[in-house]
N, C-alpha and C positions, 0 to 999 in steps of 0.2 A: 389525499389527492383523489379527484376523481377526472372522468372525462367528459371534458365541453368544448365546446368551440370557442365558447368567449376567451376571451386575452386572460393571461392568469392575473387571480385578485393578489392586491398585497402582499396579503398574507401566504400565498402560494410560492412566491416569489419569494420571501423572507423562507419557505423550509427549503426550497431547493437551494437555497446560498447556504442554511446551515449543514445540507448534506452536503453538498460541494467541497466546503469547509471541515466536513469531518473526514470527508474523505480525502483529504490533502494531509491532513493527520496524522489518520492510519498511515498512507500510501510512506509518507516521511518516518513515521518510527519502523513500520515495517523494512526499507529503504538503509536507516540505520545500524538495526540488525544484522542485515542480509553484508552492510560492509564492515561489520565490526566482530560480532560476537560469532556468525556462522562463518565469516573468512576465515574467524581464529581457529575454530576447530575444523574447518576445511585442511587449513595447515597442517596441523597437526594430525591429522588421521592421513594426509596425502604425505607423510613426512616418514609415517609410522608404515608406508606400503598400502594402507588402503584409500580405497576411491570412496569420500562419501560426497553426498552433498555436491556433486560435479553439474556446472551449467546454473547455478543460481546464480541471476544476474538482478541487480536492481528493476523493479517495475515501474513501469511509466509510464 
């Protein structure tokens, strides 16, 4: 990508939908994570007396 004034070509248009797109990806497995595998040991380390991992919320 560079900078113009013209309208973006095509093709400019076609990578910013696949970054879009990738980035809805990451955002979703990161998203999964954060309520699955990091809740779990949230639990478990806040269960066991310690504080880890406190305040990670899903990003959006």
């Amino acid at each position: 990508m560079s900078s113009s004034w013209n309208a973006p070509t095509p093709g400019q248009l076609k990578t910013l939908e696949d970054a879009k797109e990738a980035l809805a990806e990451g955002l979703a497995m990161l998203n999964a994570a954060l309520t699955t595998e990091v809740a779990a040991a949230r639990k478990a380390f806040e269960s066991s007396g310690l504080g880890l991992l406190r305040g990670l919320e899903p990003v959006k």
